[in-house]
C-alpha positions as CSV (number, residue, x, y, z in Angstrom):
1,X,127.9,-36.4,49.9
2,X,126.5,-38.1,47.1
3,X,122.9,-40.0,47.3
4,X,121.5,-42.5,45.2
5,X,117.9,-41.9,44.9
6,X,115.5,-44.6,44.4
7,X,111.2,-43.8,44.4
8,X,109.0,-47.1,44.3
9,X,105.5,-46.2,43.4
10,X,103.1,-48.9,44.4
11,X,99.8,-49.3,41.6
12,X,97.2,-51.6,40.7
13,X,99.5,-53.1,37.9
14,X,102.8,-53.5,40.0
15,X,105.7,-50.7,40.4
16,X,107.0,-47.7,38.7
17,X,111.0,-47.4,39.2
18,X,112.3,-43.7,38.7
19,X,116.2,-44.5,38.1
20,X,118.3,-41.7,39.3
21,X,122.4,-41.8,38.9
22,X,124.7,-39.9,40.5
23,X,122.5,-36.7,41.7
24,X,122.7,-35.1,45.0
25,X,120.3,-33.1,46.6
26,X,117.2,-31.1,44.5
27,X,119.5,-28.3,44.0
28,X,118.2,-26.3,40.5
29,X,119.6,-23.1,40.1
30,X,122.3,-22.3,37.9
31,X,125.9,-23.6,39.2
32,X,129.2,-22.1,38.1
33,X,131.4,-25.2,37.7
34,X,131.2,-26.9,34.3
35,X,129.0,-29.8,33.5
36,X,129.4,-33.1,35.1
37,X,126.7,-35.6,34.7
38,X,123.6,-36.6,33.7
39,X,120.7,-37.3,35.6
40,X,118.4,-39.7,33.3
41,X,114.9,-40.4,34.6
42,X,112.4,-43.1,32.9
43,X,109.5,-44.9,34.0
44,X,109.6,-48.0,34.4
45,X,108.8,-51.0,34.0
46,X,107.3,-49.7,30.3
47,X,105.8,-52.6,27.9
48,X,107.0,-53.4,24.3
49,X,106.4,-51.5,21.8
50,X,105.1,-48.6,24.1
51,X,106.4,-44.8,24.1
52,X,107.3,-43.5,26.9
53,X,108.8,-40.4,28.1
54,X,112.7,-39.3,29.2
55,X,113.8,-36.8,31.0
56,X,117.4,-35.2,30.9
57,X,118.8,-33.1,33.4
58,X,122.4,-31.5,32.9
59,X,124.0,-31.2,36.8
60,X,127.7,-30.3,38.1
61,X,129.5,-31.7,40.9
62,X,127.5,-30.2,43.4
63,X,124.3,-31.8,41.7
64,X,123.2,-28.2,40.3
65,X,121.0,-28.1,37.1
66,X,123.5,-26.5,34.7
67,X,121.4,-24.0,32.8
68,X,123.8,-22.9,30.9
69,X,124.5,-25.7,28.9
70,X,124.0,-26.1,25.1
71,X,125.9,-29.3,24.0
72,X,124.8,-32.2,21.6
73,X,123.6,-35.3,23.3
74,X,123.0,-39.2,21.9
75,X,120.8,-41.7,23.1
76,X,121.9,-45.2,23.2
77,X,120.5,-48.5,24.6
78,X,122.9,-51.5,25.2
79,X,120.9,-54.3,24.5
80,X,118.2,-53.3,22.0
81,X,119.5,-52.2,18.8
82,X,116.4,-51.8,17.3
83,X,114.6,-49.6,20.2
84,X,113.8,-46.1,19.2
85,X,115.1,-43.1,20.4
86,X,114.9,-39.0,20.1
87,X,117.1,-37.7,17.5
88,X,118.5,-40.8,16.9
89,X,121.1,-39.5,13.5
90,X,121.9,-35.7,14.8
91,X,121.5,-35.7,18.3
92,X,119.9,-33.2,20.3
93,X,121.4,-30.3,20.9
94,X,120.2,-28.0,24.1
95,X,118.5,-24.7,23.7
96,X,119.3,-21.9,25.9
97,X,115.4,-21.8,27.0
98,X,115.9,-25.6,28.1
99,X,117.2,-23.9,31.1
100,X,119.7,-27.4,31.3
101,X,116.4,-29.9,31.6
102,X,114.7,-31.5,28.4
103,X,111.7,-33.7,28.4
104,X,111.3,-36.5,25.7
105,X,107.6,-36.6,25.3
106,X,107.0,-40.2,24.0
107,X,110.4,-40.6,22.6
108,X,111.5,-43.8,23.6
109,X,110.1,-47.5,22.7
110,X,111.7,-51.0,23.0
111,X,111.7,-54.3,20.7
112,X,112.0,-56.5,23.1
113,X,111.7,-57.5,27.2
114,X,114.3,-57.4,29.7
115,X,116.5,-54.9,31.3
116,X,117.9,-52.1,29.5
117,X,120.4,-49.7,29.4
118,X,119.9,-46.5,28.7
119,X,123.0,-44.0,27.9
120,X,122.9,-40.2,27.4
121,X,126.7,-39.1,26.1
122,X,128.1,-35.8,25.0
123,X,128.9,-35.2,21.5
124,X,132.6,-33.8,22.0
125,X,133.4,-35.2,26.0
126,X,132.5,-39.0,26.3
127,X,133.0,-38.7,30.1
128,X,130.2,-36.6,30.3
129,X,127.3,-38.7,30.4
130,X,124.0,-40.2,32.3
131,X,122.9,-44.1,32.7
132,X,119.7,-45.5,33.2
133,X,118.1,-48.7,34.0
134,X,114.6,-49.8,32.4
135,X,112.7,-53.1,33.0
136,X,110.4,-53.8,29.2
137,X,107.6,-56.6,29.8
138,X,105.7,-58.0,27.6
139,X,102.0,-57.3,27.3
140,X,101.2,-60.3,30.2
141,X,103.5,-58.5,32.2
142,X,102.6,-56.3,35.5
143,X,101.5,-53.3,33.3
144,X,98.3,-54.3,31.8
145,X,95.9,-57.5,31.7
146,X,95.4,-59.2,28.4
147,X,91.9,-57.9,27.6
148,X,94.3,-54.2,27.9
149,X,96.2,-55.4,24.8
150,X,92.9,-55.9,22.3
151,X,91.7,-53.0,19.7
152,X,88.0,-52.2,20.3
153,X,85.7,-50.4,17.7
154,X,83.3,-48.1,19.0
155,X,82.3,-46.3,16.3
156,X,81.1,-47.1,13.6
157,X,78.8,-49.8,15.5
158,X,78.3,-53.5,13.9
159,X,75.6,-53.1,11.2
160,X,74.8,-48.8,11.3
161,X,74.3,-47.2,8.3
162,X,76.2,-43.9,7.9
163,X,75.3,-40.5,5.7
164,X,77.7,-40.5,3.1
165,X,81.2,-41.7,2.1
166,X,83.4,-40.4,5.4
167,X,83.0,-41.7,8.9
168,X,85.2,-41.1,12.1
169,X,86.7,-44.3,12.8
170,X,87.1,-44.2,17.5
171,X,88.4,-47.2,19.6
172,X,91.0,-48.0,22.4
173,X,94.0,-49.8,22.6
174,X,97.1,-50.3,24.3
175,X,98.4,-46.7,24.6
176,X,100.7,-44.6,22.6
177,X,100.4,-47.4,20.2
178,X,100.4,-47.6,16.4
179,X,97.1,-49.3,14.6
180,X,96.5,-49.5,11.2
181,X,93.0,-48.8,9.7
182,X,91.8,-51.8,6.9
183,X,88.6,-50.9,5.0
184,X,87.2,-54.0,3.0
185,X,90.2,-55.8,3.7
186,X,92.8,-52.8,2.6
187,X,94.7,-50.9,4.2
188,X,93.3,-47.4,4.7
189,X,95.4,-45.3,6.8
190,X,97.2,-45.8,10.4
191,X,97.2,-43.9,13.5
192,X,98.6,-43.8,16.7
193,X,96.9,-43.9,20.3
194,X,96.8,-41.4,23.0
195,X,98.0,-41.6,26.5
196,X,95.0,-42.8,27.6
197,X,94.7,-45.5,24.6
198,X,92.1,-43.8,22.9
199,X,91.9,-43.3,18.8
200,X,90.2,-41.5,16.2
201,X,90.7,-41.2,12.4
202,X,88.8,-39.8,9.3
203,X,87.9,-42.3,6.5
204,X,87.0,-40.6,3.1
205,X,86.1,-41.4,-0.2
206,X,83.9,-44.4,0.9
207,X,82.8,-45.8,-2.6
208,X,81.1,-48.7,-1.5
209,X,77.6,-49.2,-0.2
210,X,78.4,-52.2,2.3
211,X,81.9,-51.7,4.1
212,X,83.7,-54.2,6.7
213,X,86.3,-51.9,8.7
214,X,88.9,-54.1,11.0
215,X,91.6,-52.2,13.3
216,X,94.9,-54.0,13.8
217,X,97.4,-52.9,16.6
218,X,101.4,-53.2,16.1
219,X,104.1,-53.5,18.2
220,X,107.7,-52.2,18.6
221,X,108.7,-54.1,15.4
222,X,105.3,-53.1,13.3
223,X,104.2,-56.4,13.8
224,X,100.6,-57.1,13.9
225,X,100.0,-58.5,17.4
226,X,96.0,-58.2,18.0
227,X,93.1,-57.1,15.7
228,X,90.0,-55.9,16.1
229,X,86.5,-57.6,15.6
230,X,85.5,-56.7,11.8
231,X,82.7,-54.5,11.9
232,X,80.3,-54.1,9.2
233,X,78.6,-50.8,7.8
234,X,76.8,-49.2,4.9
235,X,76.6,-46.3,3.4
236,X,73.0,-44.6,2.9
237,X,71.6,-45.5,-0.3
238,X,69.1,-42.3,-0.5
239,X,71.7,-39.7,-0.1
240,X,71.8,-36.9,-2.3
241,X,71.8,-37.3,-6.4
242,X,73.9,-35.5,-8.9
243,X,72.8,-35.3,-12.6
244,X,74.9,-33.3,-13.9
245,X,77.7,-30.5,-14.9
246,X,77.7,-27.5,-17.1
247,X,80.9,-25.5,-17.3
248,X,79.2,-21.8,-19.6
249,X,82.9,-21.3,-20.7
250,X,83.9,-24.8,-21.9
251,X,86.1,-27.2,-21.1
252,X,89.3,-25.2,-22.2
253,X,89.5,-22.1,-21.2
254,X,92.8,-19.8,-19.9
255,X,94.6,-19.8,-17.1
256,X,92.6,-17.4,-14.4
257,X,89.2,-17.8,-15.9
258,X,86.4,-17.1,-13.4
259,X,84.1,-19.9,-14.6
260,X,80.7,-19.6,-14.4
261,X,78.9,-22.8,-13.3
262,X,75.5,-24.7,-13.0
263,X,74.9,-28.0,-11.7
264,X,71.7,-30.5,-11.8
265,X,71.2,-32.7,-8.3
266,X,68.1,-33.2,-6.2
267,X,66.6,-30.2,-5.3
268,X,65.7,-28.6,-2.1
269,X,69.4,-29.4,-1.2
270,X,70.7,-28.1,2.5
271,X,74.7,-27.6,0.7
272,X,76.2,-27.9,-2.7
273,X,79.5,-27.2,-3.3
274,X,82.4,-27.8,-5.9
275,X,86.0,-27.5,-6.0
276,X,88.2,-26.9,-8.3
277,X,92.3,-27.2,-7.7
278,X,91.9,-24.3,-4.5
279,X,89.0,-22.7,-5.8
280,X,85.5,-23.9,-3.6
281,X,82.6,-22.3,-4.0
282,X,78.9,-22.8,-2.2
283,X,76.6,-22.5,-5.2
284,X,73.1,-21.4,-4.9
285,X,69.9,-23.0,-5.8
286,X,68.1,-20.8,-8.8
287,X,65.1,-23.0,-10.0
288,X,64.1,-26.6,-8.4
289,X,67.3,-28.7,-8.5
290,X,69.3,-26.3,-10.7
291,X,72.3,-24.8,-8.7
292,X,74.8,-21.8,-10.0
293,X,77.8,-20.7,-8.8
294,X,81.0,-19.8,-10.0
295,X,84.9,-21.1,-9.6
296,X,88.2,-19.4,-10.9
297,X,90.6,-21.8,-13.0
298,X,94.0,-22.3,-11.7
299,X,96.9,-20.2,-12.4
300,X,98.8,-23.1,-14.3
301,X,98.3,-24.9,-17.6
302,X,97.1,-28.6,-17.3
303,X,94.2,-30.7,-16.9
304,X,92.1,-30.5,-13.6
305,X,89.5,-32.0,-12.5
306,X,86.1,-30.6,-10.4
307,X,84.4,-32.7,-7.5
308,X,81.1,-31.9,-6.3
309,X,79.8,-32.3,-2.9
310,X,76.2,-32.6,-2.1
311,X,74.5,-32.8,1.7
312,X,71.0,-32.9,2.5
313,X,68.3,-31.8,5.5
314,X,69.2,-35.4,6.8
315,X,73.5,-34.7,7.1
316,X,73.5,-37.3,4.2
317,X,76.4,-36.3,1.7
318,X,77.2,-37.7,-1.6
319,X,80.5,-36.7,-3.6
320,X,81.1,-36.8,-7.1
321,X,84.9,-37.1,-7.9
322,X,85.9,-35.6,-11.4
323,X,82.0,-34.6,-11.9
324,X,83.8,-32.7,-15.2
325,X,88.1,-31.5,-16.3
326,X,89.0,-28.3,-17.5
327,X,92.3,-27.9,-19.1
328,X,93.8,-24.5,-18.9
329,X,96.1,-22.6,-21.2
330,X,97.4,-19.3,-21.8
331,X,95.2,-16.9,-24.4
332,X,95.8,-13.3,-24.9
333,X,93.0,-11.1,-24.0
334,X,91.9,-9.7,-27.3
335,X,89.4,-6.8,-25.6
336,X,90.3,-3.5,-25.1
337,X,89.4,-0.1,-24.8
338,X,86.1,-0.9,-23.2
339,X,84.1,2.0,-22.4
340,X,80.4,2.6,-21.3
341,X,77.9,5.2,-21.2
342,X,74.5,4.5,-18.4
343,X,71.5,6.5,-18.0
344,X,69.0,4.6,-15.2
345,X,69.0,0.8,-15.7
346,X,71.1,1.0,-19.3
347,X,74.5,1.0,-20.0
348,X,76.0,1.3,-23.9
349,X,79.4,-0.3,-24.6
350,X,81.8,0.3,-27.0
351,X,84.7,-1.7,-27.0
352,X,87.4,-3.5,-29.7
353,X,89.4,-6.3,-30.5
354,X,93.2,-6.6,-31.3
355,X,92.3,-8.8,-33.7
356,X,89.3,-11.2,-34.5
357,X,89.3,-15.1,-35.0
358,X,87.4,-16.1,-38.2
359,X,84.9,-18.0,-36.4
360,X,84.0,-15.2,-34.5
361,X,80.1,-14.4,-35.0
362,X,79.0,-12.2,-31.8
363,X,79.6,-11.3,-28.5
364,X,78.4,-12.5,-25.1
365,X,77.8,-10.2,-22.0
366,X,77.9,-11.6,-18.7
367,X,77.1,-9.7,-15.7
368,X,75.9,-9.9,-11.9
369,X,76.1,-7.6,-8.7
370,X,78.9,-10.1,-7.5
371,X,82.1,-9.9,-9.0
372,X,82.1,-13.9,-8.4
373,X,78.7,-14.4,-10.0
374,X,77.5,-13.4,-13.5
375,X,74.8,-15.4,-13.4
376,X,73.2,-13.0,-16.1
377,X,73.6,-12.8,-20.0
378,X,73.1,-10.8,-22.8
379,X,74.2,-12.2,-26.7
380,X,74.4,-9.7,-29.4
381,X,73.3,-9.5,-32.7
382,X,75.8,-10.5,-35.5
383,X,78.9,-8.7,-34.9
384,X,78.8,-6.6,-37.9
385,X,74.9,-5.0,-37.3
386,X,76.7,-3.8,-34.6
387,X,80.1,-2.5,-35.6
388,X,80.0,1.3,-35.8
389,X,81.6,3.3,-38.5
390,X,84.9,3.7,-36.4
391,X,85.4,-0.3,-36.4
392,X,84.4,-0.4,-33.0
393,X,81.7,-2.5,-31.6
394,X,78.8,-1.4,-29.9
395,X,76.0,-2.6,-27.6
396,X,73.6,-1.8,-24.7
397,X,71.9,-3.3,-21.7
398,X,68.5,-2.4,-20.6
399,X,66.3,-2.9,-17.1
400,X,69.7,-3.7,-15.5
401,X,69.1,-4.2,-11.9
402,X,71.0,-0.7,-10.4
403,X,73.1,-3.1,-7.8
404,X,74.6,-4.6,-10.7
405,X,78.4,-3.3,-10.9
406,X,80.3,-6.7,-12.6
407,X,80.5,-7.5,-16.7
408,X,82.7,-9.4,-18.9
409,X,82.3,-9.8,-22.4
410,X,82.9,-13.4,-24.5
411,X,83.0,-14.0,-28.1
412,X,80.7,-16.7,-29.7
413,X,80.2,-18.4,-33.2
414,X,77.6,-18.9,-35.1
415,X,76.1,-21.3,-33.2
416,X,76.1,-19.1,-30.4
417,X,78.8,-21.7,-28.5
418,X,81.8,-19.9,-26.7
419,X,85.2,-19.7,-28.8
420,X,87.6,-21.3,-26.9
421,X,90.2,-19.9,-28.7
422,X,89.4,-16.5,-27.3
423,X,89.8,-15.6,-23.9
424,X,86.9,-13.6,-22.0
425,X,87.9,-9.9,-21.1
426,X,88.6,-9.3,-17.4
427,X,86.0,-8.6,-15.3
428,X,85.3,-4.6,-15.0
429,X,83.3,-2.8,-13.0
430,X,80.7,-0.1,-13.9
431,X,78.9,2.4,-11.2
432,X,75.4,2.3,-12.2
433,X,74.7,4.9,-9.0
434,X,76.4,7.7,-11.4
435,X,73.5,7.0,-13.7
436,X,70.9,10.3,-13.9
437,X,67.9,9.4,-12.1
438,X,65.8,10.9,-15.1
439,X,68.2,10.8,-18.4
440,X,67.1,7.9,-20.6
441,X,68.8,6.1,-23.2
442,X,67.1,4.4,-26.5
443,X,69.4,1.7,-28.6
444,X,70.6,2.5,-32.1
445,X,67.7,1.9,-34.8
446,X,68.3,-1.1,-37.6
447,X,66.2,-2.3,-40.5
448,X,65.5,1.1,-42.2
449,X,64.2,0.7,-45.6
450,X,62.1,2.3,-48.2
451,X,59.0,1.2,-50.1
452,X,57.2,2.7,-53.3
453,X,53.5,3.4,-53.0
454,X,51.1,5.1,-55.2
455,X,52.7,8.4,-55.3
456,X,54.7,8.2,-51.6
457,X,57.7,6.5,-50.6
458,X,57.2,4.4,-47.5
459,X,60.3,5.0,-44.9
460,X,59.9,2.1,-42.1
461,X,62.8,0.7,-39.9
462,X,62.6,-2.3,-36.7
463,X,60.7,-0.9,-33.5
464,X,62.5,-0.2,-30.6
465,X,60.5,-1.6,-27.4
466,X,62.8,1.5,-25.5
467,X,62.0,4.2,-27.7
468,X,58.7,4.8,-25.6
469,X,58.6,8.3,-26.8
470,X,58.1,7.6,-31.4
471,X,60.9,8.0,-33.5
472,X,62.3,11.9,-34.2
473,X,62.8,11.2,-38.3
474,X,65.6,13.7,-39.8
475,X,66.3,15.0,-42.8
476,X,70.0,15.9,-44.5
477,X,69.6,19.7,-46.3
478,X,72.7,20.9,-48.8
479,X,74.6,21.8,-45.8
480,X,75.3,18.2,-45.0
481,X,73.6,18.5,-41.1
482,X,70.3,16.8,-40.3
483,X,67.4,18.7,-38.9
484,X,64.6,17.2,-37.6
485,X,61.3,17.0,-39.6
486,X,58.9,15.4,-37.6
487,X,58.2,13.1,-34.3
488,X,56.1,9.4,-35.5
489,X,54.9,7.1,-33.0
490,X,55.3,4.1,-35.4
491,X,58.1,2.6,-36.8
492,X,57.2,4.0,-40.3
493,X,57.0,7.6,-42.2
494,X,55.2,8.5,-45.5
495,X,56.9,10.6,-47.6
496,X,54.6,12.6,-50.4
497,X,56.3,12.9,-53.6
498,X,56.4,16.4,-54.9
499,X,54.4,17.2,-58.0
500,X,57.0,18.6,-60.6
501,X,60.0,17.4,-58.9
502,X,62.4,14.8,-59.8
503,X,64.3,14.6,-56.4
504,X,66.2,11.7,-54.0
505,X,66.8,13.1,-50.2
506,X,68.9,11.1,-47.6
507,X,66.8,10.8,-44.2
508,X,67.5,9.7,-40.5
509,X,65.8,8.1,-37.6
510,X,66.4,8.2,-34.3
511,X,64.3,6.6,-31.1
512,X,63.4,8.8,-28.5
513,X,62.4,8.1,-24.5
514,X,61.1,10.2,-21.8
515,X,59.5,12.9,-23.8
516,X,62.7,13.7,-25.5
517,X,65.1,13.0,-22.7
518,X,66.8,10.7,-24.4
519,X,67.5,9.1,-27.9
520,X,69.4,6.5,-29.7
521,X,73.4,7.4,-29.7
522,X,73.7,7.4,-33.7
523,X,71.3,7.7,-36.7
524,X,70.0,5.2,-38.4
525,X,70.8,6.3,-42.1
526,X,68.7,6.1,-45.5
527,X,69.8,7.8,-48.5
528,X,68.6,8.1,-51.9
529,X,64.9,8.6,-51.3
530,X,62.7,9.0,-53.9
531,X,60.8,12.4,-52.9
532,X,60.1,13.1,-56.6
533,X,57.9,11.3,-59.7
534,X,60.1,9.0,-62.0
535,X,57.3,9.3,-64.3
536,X,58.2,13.1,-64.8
537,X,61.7,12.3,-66.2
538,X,59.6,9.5,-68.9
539,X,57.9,12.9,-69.7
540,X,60.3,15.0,-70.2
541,X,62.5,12.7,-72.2
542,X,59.1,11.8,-74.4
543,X,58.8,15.8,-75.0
544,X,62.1,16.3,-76.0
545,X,61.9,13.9,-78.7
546,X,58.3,14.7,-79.7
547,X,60.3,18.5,-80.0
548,X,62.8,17.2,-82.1
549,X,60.4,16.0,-84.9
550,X,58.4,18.9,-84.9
551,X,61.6,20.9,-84.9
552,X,62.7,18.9,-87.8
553,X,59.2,19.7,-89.8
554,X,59.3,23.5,-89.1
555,X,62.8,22.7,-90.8
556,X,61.5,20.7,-93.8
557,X,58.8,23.3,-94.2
558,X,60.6,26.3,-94.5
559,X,63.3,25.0,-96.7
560,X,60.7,23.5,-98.8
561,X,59.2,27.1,-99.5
């Protein structure tokens, strides 16, 4: 026999009303038959404007949840067009793992008081359906007293001061509730409350050193119907100070570039950071208020912009929004076959270029023991002192620390700025642990020249502050090979001219480290040295003509007798 059930819950704020049509019995497991009704339960009386749940249970005849069922359903209500319900356009369709029972968590709000009708139907059989009956009140209704209804601020309090530009906006209101958020008399944001009326939101990107915040609650039709007491804050005035941004690669660079960063604030700074598209790094404090770090540039062409974000010992944060742009494009890596040669805390390169730009005046290395921070540098001399006889280019570190394992290289112009034009070479990674503990390694020699003295030539070249060990100078003999002559500790060698000889000799240098362990990679070439008098060739040029007139005489004189 069928029952109409009917549960009056008695609370401080008058009744709840569980409508329950056409069910019989508590039965829940599955049934056989086919579907027959609904069974539609809502609380009620809810208030205007306030979400509330539904419940829908599928039963038979025999008042059996019917678990089986996975038909669309529609909500409707009678006499509230505008209310909202779940899934108003598609309807809901059940699951399998509904088991026959949904729950509408905060899916149903009405526009206006009175009684409504709820309706569940079936998509395809409109005699399969569910009815309930829910009494709306307005807010001086049963539900809630009028002080209920208000928005109240808790934090920020009237008149604090807060670190920075964000602050966590929390209050209470009439529950499951929309509010809007207005910051200095805009509109900021919106939110919605819980079930207990409680709110919170975020708001960022406070520019302004006095703020007035106001919170505004809405009702079923998004109409304002209380507000909040306006609450004024500030900002702190001594937060943290930015000076400044320096991007070592430019401001156009391509796509991909790991960017190598410093940044002037304050010093002593608890957190700096800056971010860059989805790039964020934490950048580290090298001298007093200098900070370094390093971001990578997107992987798309276009302008972008890089915000930096500074906090202090106190939790007082400052942001600077587009600090500096970048603009990214797409460069072809002209670097390639980079090689290198290490011995204990050096490494040689060697490396060339596809092709050169004309501005192009020397090279860059950058180079760290993270592959995210080359927060070291090296700059070459002028590309061509240092472009061997192959056409490749070629250039060495010293002291390098042995954890160091990161390097790029960057061309420059003549004013030693980087060519934006040219795109860095990837980062590569060198094993310094596979240098020889003892093996060390001298750079090429440069300068070499000669000088006349009174009877000597003078061979003197640049010093090498590596070649701790003198020079090793060489000689070339008629064979075309060097041998070595003699080890100087100077950057000079005297060469004696030879008495009777007339004679140019081509020599070499070479630095030397360690006792001979090591020495520069090439020689350092001089030919044409004067080993011999010029004044001997004067000589013999004088004798022969001197020999000519006396020849001449002998002549005259015998053909004269």
């Amino acid at each position: 026999m069928k029952k109409i059930l009917a549960c009056i819950l008695i609370n401080s704020f008058g009744f709840s009303f569980f409508s329950v049509f056409a069910a019989t019995g508590d039965a829940t497991t599955a049934a056989t038959g086919k579907a027959d009704h609904f069974e539609v339960t809502i609380t009620s009386p809810v208030r205007v404007g306030e979400a509330t749940d539904m419940v829908v249970k599928v039963l038979d005849k025999a008042g059996s949840t019917k678990k089986d069922y996975t038909g669309t359903i529609y909500v409707t209500v009678d006499n509230d067009s505008k209310a909202t319900v779940p899934y108003a356009d598609d309807g809901y369709t059940f699951k399998n793992s509904d088991q026959g029972m949904v729950t509408f968590s905060k899916g149903l709000s009405f526009t206006k008081e009175g009684k409504m009708k709820v309706t569940i139907i079936d998509a395809e059989d409109d005699n399969l359906e569910g009815v309930a009956s829910v009494t709306v009140v307005t807010g001086a209704g049963d539900v809630a007293s009028t002080a209920q209804e208000k928005v109240m601020i808790t934090s920020p309090s009237n008149g604090s001061e807060i670190p920075g530009g964000s602050v966590n906006v929390t209050g209470s209101a009439k529950k499951n509730s929309k509010i809007q958020i207005f910051l200095n008399g805009k509109q900021s944001g919106s939110s919605q409350t819980s079930e207990d009326g409680k709110f919170i939101y975020e708001l960022k990107n406070i520019d302004q050193e006095q703020n007035v915040l106001q919170v505004k609650l809405l009702d079923g039709n998004d109409a304002i119907v209380w507000e909040s007491e306006k609450i004024s804050f500030k900002t702190s005035v001594g937060g943290p100070v930015f000076n400044s941004i320096v991007i070592k690669e430019g401001k156009q660079m391509s796509v991909g570039t790991l960017l190598n960063i410093e940044i002037s604030a304050e010093a002593k700074l608890k957190e700096v950071s800056a971010t860059l598209g989805d790039s964020t790094s934490i950048f580290k404090e090298t001298k007093d208020g200098v900070y370094t770090g390093t971001l990578t540039a997107p992987t798309a062409t276009g302008s972008y912009s890089i915000d930096v974000t500074l906090k202090n010992d106190l939790g007082k944060v400052s942001t600077k929004t587009a600090a500096e742009t970048i603009t990214t494009t797409e460069l072809p890596n002209l670097f390639k076959n980079i090689k290198s040669e290490i011995a204990a805390k050096k490494i040689t390169f060697t490396f060339d270029l596809d092709s050169e730009p004309t501005d192009l005046a020397k090279f860059k290395f950058q180079y760290g023991t993270e592959s995210g921070i080359l927060a070291k540098e090296s700059i070459t001399f002028e590309k061509n002192n240092i472009q061997t006889k192959s056409g490749s280019y070629s250039w060495y570190l010293q002291d390098i620390d042995p954890q160091t394992r990161y390097f790029r290289i960057l061309g420059l112009d003549k004013a030693g700025k980087e060519l934006q034009k040219m795109r860095a070479s990837d980062v590569f990674e060198v094993n310094l642990s596979l240098a020889s503990a003892t093996k060390c390694m001298v750079s090429n020699i440069s300068g070499l020249k000669t000088t006349p003295g009174d009877g000597v030539t003078i061979l003197s070249w640049d010093a090498a502050p590596d070649a701790t060990s003198g020079y090793n100078v060489y000689k070339k003999w008629v064979d075309g090979q060097y041998a070595l002559i003699e080890n100087v500790p100077t950057n000079s060698y005297t060469i004696n001219i030879a008495q009777w000889a007339v004679k140019y000799d081509d020599f070499a240098i070479k630095g030397i480290c360690n006792s001979g362990e090591g020495e520069s990679a090439n020689y350092a070439e001089s030919t044409n040295v004067k080993t011999g008098p010029i004044w001997l060739l004067f000589l013999l040029g004088f004798s022969a003509v001197i020999g000519f007139f006396v020849t001449r005489r002998k002549f005259a004189f015998f053909k004269g007798n």
